[in-house]
N, C-alpha and C positions, 0 to 999 in steps of 0.2 A: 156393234161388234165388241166383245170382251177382249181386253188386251192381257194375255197371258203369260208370263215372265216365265218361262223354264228354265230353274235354279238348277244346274252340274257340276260333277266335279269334287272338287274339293282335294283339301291336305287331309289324304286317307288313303290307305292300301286300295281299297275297292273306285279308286278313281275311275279305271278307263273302264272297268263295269258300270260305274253311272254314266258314263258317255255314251254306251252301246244304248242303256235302259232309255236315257233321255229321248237320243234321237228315233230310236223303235216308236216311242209314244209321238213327238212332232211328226211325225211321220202322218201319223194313223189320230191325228187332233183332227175336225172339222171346221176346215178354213171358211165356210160360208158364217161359224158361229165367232170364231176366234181370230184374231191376230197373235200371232205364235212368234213370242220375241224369247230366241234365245238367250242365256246368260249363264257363260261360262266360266269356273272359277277354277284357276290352275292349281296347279301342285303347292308353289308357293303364295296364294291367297290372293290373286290379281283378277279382278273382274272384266271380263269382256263380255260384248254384244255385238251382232252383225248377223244377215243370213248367211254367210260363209260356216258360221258356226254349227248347222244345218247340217254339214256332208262329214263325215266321216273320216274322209282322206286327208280334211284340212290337219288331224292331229298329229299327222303321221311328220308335219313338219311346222313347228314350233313359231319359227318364223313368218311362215307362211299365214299362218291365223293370228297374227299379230298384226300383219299386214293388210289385211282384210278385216277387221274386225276392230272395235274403239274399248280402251280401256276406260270402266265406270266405277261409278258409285252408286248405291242403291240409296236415297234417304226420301225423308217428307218435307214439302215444303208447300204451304197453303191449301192443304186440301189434297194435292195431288202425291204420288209415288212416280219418284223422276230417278230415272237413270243418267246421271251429269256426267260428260267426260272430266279427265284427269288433267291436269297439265294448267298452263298460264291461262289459256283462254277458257275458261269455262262456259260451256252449254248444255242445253237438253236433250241428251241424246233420242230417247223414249219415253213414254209413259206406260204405266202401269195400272189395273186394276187391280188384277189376281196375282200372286206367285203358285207357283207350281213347282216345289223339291221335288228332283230325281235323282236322290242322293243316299249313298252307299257308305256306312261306315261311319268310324270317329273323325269329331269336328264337324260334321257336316245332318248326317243323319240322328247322332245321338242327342239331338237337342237344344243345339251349341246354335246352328242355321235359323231354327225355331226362335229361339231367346231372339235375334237381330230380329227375323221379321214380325213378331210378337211387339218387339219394342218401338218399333218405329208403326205397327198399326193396320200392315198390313194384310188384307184377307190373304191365306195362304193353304194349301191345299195338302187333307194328309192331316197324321195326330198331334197332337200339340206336344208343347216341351218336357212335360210330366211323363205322358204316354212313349214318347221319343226316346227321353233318358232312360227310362227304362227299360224298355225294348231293346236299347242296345248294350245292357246289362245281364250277361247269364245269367249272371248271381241275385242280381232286382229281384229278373224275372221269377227264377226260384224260389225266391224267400216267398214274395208273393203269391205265389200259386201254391208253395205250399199252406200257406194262412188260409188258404182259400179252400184246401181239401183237394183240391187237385191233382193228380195222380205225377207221381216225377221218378227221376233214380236218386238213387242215393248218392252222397256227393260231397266234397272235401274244399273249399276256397282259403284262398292265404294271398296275403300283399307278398309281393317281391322282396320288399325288404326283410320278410321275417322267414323266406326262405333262407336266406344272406346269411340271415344271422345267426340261423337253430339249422341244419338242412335237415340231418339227421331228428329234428321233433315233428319235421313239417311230412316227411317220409313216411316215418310210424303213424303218422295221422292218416297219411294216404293208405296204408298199408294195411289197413282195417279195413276197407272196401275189397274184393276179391279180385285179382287180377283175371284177365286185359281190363285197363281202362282208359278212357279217353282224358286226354290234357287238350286244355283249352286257353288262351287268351281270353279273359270272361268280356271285351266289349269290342270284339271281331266279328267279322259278316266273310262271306264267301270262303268256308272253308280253310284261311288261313292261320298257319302257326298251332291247326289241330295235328295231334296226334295219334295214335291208336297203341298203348304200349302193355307187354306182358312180364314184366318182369324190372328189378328194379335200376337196372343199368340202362335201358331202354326209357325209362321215368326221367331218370335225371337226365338227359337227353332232350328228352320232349319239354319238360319245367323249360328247361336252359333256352331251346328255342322260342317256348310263349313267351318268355319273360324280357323277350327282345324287344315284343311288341305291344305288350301291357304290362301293368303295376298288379292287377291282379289276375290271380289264375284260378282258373275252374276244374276240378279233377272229379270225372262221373263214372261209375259203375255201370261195365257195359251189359247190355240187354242181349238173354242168349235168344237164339231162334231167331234174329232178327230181322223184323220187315220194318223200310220207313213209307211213310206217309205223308202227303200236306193239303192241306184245304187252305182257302181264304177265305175272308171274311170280309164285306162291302158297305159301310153305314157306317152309323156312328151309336152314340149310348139310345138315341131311341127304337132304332130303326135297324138291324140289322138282315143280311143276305147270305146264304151260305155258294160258293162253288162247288165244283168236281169233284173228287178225292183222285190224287195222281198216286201212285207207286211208284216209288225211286229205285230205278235200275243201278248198276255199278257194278264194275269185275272186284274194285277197290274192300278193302274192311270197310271205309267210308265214306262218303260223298267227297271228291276232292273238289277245289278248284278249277281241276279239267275238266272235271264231270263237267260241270255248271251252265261253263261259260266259252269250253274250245269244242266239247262233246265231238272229238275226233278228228275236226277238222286238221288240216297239215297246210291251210292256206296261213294260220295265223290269226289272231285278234280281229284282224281289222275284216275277217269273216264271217266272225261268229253270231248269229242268235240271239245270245245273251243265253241267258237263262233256260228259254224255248227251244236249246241247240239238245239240254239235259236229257238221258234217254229215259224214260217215264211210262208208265203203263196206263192209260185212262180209260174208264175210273178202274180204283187199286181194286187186284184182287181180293175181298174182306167181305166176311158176312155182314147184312142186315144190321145186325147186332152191333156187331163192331162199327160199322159207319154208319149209326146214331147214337156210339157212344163217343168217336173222333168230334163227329157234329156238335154236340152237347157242350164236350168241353172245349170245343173251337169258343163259341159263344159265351160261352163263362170267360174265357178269358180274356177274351176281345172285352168284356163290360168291364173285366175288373183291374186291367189297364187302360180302361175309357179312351181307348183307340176310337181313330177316326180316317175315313177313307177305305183305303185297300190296304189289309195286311197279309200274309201266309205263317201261318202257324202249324210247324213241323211236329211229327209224331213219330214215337217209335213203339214197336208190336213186336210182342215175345207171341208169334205163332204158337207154338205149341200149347202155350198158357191162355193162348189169345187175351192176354194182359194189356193194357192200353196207357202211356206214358205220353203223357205233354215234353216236348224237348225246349222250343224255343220259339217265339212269335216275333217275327221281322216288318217291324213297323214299315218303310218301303222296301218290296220284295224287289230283286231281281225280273226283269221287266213287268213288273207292276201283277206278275201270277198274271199277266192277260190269257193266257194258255188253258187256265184252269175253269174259264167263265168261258169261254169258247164250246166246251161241250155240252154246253146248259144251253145253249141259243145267244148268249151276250156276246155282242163284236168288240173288239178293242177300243173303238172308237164309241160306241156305247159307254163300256165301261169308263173310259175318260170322262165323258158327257156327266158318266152319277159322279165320278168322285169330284169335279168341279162345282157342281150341283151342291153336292154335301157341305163342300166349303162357304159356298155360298149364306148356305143356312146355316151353319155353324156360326159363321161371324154376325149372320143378322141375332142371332138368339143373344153373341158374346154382348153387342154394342148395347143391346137394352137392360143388360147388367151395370149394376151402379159400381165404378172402378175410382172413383174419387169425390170430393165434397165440395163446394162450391164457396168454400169457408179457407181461411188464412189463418191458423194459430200463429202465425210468427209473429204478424200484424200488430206494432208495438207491443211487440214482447219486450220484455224488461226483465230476463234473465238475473243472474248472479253476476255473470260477466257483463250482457248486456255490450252497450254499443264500445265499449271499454275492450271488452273483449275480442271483437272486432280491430282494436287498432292493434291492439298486441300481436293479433293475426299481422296485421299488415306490418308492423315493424319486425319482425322478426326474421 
C-alpha cells in the first residue's frame, strides 16, 4: 500500500479552499491502494497530522485540531520520509512515499512547497517548481504564451513600488488600453483582490485594493461579447489527456469568489463544493471550431509550461468575433477540475489513480538523470586563502 501524505493549507488567501479541495480528494482516494495520511499546514506554517484532519468540522475549531492531531516535520532520514513530532521527545510520527499538494495560492502552490519537497527528494504529485512559479504568475504566464504565439489580451504590469512613485505615468500606461478593464493581483487564485473597473476613479481603487495583496499588478483589456471557458489538461510533457469544456455561468461582470466556492449556498463555507458548487454549463455552448481551437491551445500550453498532473486552463471568447484568448492556466485547480473529467467517463477517483501514477513516473524518469558527480573538487584544495582562510572564518 502507497503511503500518501496530502500536503494543505498553507500561509495564503485561498487557504480554506485548499481545505474543501484536499478533503473532496481523501475522500474519493482508494483506500484498498493507498494510506491516506493527512498533513495539514496552518495559517501561520505549523505542520499537523492525524485522521481527525480528515473531517471538516475539526477547522471550524482551532483548538480542537490541535488536540487531535500531532505537530510535525517533514525531512529525510536514511532512505525514508519521516513525519517527526515537534517538542523534547522526538519520534516518528509516519512514513511517507508520496506527497500529494492540494494547495491553493502563494507560498504554498507557487513553487515555494515544491522547492522543500524537491529538496529533501521526495516523489511529489502535480507540476514541478518551474511549472508552479509560473503558473502562479499572470504575468510569467503571459510573457510566455505570448513568445509562444498564443492568443492573449492586451495588458499593462507594474511593481507596486513604481505605482508609489509615478501614479499618474503608471495611469497613462493603463489608459492606452480601452476602458473597462480588469485589475488583478498578478499571483492570486480564486478570484481575489480582481476587479472589473471603467473609468479612472474606479482604477485607482482597484490598483489600491491589488496592491494589498501583491508587489505586482496585472491590468487586461476586457474581451467584449464575452463568454469564459475551461478545460484541463491530465499528463505530463509526454503524454497528455484533454477533459470537457465547461461554460462559466455568473449574474457577476466576473467570476467572483462566491461564484466558486459558496455558489449560493447561505449554509456557509463549511458547505460548500468547492469548486463543483460553481454554476457551469457542460460541455460549453461553442462551435466544433471553437473547441479544437480551446483544445489546441490548452496543449500548447500545458507543453510550454511542462505542467504535470492535472491543471484547468481558463479561456475567454468574444462571441461575436468568435475570437479565442488564453486567460490563465491553474497549476492545481480548485477541486482538482474533477468535475470536468466526470463528463468524459473519468471518476474522481480514477483521476487521482492517473495523477498519482504520473508522479510515479515522473520521479522514476527524474532519479535516472545524472544531478551530481561522484567527484570532490575541494579535496585538498589549496586555494588563495586555503586552510588559512578558514581560520580567519573562525576567528572572527
Amino acid at each position: 500500500m502507497i503511503k500518501v501524505g496530502v500536503i494543505f493549507g498553507g500561509e495564503s488567501v485561498e487557504h480554506e479552499v485548499s481545505i474543501i479541495s484536499a478533503i473532496q480528494a481523501m475522500n474519493k482516494m482508494d483506500t484498498e491502494k493507498y494510506e491516506i495520511i493527512p498533513i495539514y499546514i496552518t495559517k501561520d506554517r505549523e505542520w499537523y497530522t492525524g485522521d481527525a484532519l480528515k473531517d471538516i468540522e475539526v477547522y471550524q475549531d482551532l483548538d480542537l485540531l490541535k488536540r487531535y492531531s500531532k505537530n510535525v516535520v517533514l525531512y529525510y532520514k536514511k532512505g525514508r520520509f519521516i513525519l517527526q513530532s515537534k517538542g523534547f521527545f522526538k519520534r516518528t510520527v509516519k512514513e511517507l512515499d508520496l506527497a500529494f499538494p492540494i494547495v491553493h495560492g502563494t507560498n504554498v502552490e507557487d513553487g515555494v512547497l515544491q522547492g522543500y519537497l524537491r529538496s529533501i527528494g521526495i516523489p511529489f504529485v502535480g507540476s514541478d517548481v518551474y511549472s508552479a512559479a509560473v503558473a502562479q504568475d499572470k504575468i510569467f504566464q503571459k510573457q510566455i504564451f505570448s513568445s509562444a504565439n498564443l492568443p492573449i489580451t492586451d495588458f499593462v504590469w507594474f511593481f507596486d513600488s513604481e505605482y508609489l512613485d509615478d501614479q499618474d505615468a503608471i495611469i497613462k500606461k493603463i489608459e492606452k488600453l480601452k476602458y473597462p478593464v480588469i485589475v488583478k493581483p498578478a499571483t492570486l487564485g480564486s478570484s481575489v483582490g480582481i476587479n472589473k473597473v471603467n473609468n479612472r476613479e474606479e482604477l485607482e481603487k482597484a490598483i489600491e485594493d491589488a496592491i494589498t495583496y501583491d508587489n505586482k499588478v496585472v491590468v487586461e483589456e476586457v474581451v467584449d461579447n464575452l463568454m469564459e471557458v475551461n478545460i484541463s489538461v491530465l499528463g505530463n510533457y509526454e503524454n497528455q489527456n484533454l477533459s470537457e469544456i465547461e461554460q462559466v455561468m455568473t449574474d457577476n461582470d466576473l467570476l467572483t469568489y462566491e461564484d466558486k466556492y459558496i455558489g449560493g449556498s447561505k449554509k456557509g463555507a463549511g458547505s460548500t463544493k468547492g469548486m463543483a458548487s460553481a454554476l457551469r454549463k457542460i460541455p460549453a455552448d461553442i462551435s466544433d471550431k471553437l473547441k479544437e481551437e480551446v483544445q489546441d491551445i490548452a496543449l500548447k500550453a500545458f507543453r510550454e509550461l511542462n505542467s504535470s498532473g492535472v491543471v484547468r486552463i481558463d479561456f475567454l471568447i468574444d462571441k461575436k468575433k468568435k475570437k479565442v484568448y488564453i486567460n490563465e492556466i491553474n497549476s492545481c485547480p480548485g477541486s482538482l477540475a474533477f468535475y470536468l473529467w466526470e463528463p468524459i467517463g473519468k471518476n474522481y477517483s480514477e483521476l487521482l489513480d492517473d495523477m498519482i501514477n504520473i508522479a510515479i513516473k515522473d520521479y522514476k524518469k527524474r532519479i535516472n538523470k545524472t544531478h551530481s558527480f561522484d567527484t570532490n573538487i575541494l579535496q585538498g584544495f589549496t586555494g588563495a586563502k586555503g586552510v588559512k582562510g578558514l581560520k580567519n572564518i573562525k576567528n572572527s
